[in-house]
C-alpha positions in Angstrom: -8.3 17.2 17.9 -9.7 14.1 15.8 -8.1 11.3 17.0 -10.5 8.0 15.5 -10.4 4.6 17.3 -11.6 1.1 16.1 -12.4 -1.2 18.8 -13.6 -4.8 18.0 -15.4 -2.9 14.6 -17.3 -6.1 12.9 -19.4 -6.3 9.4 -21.6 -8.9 7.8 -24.3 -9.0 5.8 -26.5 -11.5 6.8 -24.4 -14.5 7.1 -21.6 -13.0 5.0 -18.8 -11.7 7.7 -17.2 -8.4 5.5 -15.0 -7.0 8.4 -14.2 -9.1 11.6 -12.4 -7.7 15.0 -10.9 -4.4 13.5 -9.2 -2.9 16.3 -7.1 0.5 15.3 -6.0 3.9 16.9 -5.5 7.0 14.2 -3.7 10.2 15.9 -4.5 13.6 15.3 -3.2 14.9 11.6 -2.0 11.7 11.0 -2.8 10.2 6.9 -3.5 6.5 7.1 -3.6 4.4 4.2 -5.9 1.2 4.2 -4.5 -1.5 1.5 -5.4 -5.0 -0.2 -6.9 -6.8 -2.8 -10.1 -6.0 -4.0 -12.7 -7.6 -1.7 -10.8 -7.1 1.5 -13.2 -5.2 3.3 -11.2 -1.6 2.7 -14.2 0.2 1.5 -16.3 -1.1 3.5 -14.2 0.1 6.7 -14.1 3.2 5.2 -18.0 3.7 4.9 -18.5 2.3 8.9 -16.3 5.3 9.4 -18.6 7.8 7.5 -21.6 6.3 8.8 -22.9 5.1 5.4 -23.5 1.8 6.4 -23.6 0.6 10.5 -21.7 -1.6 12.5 -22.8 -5.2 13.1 -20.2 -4.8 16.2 -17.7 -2.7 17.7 -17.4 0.9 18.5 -15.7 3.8 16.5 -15.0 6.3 18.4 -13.8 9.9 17.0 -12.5 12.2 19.1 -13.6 10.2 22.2 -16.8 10.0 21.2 -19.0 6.7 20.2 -20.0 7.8 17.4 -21.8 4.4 15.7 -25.0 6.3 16.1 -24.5 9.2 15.2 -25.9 10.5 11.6 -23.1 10.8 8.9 -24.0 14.5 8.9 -23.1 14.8 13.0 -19.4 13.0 12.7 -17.2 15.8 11.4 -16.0 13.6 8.7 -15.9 14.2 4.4 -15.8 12.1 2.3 -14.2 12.0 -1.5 -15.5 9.2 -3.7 -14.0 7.7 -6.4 -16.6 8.7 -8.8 -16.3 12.6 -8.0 -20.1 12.8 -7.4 -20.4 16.4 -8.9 -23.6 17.7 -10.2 -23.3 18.3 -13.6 -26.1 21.2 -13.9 -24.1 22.7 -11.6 -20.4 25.5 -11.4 -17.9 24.6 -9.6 -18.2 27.5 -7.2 -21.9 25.6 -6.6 -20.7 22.4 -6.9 -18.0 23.4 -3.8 -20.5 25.6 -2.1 -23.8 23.2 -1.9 -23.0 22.1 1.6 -22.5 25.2 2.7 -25.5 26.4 1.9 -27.6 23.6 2.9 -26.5 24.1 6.5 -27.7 27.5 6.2 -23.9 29.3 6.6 -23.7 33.0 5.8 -22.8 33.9 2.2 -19.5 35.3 3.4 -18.7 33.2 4.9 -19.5 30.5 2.2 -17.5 32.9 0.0 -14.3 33.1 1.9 -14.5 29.3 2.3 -14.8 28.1 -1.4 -12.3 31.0 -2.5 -9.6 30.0 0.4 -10.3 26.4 -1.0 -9.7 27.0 -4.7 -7.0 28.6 -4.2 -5.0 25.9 -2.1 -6.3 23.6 -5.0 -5.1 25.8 -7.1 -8.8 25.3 -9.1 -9.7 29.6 -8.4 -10.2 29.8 -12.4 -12.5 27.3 -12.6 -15.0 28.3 -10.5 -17.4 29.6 -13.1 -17.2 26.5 -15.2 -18.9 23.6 -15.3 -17.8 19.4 -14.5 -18.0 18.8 -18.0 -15.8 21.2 -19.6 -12.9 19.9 -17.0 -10.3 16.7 -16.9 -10.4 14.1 -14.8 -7.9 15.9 -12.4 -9.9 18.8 -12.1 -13.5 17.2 -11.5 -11.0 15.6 -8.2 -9.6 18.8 -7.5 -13.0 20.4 -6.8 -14.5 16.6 -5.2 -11.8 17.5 -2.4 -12.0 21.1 -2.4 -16.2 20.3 -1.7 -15.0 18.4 1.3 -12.2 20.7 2.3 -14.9 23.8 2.9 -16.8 21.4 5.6 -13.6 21.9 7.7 -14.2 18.2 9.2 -12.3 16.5 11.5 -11.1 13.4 9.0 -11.1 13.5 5.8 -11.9 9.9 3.9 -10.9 9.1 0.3 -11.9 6.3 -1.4 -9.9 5.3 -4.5 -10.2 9.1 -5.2 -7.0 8.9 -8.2 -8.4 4.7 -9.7 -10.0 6.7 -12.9 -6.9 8.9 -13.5 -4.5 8.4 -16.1 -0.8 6.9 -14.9 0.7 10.5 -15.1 -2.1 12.2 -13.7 -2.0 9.5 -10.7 1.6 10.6 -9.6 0.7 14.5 -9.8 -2.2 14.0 -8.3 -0.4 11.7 -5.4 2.0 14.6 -5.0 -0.8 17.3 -4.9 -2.8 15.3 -1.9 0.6 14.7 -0.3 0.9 18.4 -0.2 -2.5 19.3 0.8 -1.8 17.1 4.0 1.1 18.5 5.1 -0.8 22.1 4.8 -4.2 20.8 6.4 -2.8 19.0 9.5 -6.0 17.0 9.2 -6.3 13.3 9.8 -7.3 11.6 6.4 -8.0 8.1 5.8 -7.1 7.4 2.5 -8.6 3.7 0.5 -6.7 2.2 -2.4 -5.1 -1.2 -3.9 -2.1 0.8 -5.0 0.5 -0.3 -3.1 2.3 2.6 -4.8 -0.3 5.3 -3.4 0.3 3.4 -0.2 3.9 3.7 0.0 4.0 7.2 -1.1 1.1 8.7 0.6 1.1 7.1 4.4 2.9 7.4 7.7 1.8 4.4 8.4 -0.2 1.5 6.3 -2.9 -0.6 7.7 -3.1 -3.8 5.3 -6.1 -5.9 5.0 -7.0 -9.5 3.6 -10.4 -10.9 3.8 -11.8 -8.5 6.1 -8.8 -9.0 9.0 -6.0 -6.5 9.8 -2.6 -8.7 8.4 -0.6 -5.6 9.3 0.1 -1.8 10.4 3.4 -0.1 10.0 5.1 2.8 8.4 5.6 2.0 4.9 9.3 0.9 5.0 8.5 -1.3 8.5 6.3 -3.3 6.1 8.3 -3.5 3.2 11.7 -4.5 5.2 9.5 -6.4 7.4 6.8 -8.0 6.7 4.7 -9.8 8.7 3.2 -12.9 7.2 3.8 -14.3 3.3 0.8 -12.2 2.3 1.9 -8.8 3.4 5.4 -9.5 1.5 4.1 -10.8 -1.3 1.4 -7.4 -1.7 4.0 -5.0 -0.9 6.5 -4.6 -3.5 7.1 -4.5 -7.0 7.3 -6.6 -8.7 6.4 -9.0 -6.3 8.8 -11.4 -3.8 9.4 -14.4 -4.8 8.2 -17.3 -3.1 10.4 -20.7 -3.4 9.6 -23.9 -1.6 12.2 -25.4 0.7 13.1 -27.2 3.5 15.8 -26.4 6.9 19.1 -28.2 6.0 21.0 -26.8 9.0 20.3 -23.7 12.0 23.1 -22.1 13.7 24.4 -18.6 15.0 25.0 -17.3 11.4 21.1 -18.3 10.3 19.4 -20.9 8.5 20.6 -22.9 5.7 17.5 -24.1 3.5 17.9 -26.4 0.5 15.1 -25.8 -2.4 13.4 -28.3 -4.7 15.8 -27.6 -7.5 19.4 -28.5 -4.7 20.4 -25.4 -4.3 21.0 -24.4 -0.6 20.7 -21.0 0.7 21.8 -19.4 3.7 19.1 -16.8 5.2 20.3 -14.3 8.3 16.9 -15.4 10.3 16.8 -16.3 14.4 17.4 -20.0 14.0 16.0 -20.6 17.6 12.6 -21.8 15.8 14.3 -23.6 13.3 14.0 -27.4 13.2 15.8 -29.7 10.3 13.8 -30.6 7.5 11.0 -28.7 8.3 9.1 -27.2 5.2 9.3 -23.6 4.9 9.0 -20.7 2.2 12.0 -18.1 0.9 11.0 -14.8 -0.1 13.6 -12.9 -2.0 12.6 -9.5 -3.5 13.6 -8.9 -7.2 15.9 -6.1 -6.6 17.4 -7.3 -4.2 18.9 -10.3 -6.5 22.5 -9.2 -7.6 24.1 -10.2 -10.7 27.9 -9.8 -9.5 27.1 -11.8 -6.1 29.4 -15.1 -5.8 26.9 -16.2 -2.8 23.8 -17.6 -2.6 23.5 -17.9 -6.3 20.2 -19.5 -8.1 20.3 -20.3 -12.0 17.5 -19.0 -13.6 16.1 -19.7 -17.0 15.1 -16.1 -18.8 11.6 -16.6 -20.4 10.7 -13.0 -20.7 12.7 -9.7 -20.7 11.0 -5.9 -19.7 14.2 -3.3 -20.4 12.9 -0.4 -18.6 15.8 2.1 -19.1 16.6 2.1 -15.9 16.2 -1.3 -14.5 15.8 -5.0 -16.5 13.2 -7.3 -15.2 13.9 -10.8 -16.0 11.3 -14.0 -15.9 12.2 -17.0 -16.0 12.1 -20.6 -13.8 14.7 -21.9 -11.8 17.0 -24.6 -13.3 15.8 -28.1 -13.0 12.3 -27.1 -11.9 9.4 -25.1 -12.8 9.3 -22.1 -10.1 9.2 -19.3 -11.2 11.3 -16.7 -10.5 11.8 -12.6 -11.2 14.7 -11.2 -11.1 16.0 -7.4 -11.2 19.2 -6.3 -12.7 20.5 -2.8 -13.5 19.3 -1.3 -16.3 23.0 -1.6 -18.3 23.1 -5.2 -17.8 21.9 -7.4 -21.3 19.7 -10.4 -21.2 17.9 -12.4 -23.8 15.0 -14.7 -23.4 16.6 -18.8 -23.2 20.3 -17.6 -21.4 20.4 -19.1 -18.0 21.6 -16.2 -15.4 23.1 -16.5 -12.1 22.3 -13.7 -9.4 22.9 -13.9 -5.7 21.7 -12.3 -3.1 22.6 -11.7 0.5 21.2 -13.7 3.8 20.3 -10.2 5.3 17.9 -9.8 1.9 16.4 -13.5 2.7 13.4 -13.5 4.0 11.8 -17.1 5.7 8.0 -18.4 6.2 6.6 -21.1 8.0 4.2 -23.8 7.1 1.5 -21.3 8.1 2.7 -18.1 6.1 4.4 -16.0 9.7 7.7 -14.9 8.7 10.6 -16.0 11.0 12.5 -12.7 13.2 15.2 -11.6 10.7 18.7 -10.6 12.6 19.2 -6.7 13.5 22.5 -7.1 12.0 23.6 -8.6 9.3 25.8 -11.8 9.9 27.2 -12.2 6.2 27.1 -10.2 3.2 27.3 -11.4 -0.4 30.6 -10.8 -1.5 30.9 -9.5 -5.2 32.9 -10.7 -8.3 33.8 -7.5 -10.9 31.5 -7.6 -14.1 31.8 -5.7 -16.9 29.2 -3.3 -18.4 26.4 -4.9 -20.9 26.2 -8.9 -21.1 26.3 -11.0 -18.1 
């Protein structure tokens, strides 16, 4: 078993307070993915973990056990870097081996381990070669197969896939993905992708400014998010933030008129909702629909991106200067300077108070945006 547990787990540096009142519980062969901006503190959990840097407070416990003095060595815990770390005078069957035969293990048994590795990594023909004769991919293929032949009870990646090419990236994602589901270990996995995030985790713990905003699986975070800075970091592009102010509550939701006059109706509890106070939509890009006839926004196109399969729009709302992104099927044909008019449901409306904490969104939608028949191409 190798549950870990965060309790109270502080950081600082002298005055400088990196990680404050991290409180978390990992299961047993669950992969959790830490997110946020650069800065947050992510890294710097991850290390407190491994036992590369101490605790200015808290306990971590793994597997029951305090382990906040305990030597890095002693915790049952790899770690892969984002830098690889290979030696370069060295094969890859040494490279993968070293550990093992620092702690003295039996040939082997070293043998059978760094074979059974390589071959779940699928690196077995690269183990008389050297780091610099291999690609980025397969310097982090044998980074993870050094740490899978430790056996440990978690396995820690930091940013292991940041120096990796776009298509490399999603191979790799799918390869570690994989690995997981063969291992059963628990891994701890560091990155500001919120991509990696959403692709790799059962659930997501996302940080700001050395604070835990939020943990969920990754759809619980996306569909509901916590706070204004968890929505706006999870998803792409990003929600769109529009200042406004409560027109009107009842049973159906909140209606909110924006700077620009239009009103929208949101599906939020209206039980906290007071007229005219100042509050923040969130609408997610593709969630905007072109063919909606309700809650409709005209928007000023600046910028086009045709992607094939979707078109992403930029542009400011009429008569102001928010902006605003907008995205449409990929068939649909926009040019910078047209004005276009997409709706959106109340159910895809999402509501923030003065202070950033979202509002409880219904379990069931109370009104959906009805749609008006468009024709293929212009709009």
């Amino acid at each position: 078993m190798s549950e870990l547990k965060l309790s109270n787990v502080r950081k600082s540096f002298g005055s400088a307070v990196v990680l404050e009142n991290i409180n978390l519980e990992i299961a047993d062969g669950e992969l959790v993915v830490f997110v946020g901006p650069s800065g947050c503190g992510k890294s710097t959990l991850l290390r407190l973990i491994a036992g590369l840097d101490e605790v200015s407070g808290g306990e971590i416990c793994i597997d029951g056990r305090i382990v906040n003095d305990v030597a890095p060595a002693r915790r049952g815990v790899a770690m892969v870097f984002q830098s690889y770390a290979l030696y370069p005078h060295m094969t890859v069957y040494e490279n993968m081996s070293f550990g093992l035969r620092l702690a003295k293990l039996d040939k082997t048994e070293i043998e059978a381990a760094v074979r059974a590795a390589a071959r779940t990594l699928h690196i077995e023909h690269l183990l008389d070669k050297k780091p610099k004769v291999l690609s980025g991919g397969q310097r982090q293929r044998v980074a993870i197969g050094r740490a899978i032949v430790r056996k440990p009870k978690v396995f820690l990646f930091d940013e292991p896939l940041s120096n990796l090419d776009a298509a490399l990236r999603a191979s790799m994602r799918y390869e570690l993905a994989k690995l997981h589901a063969e291992l059963k270990t628990t891994m701890i996995y560091v990155t500001h992708d919120q991509i990696e995030a959403m692709t790799l985790a059962k659930r997501i713990v996302v940080l700001s400014a050395g604070c835990i905003e939020q943990v969920g699986t990754p759809m619980d975070i996306y569909r509901d998010p916590d706070n204004v800075f968890v929505a706006g970091f999870i998803g792409s592009p990003r929600m769109n933030f529009l200042e406004a102010e409560i027109e009107s509550a009842g049973a159906r939701g909140v209606v909110i008129r924006l700077a620009s006059g239009d009103t929208i109706t949101a599906a939020v509890d209206a039980g906290a909702a007071r007229p005219k106070q100042r509050v923040t939509l969130g609408i997610r890009p593709e969630h905007f629909n072109p063919r909606a006839q309700l809650n409709v926004l005209p928007v000023k196109v600046r910028f086009v991106e045709s992607l094939g399969s979707v078109t992403i729009a930029y542009g400011t709302l009429a008569r102001t200067e928010t902006e605003v992104t907008v995205q449409l099927p990929g068939d649909v044909e926009v040019r910078p300077g047209e004005t276009i008019r997409p709706g959106c449901a109340p159910s895809a409306c999402y509501l923030f108070d003065a202070d950033g904490r979202a509002f409880r969104r219904l379990a069931e939608p109370v009104d959906e945006t009805p749609e008006v028949a468009l024709p293929r191409g212009r709009i």
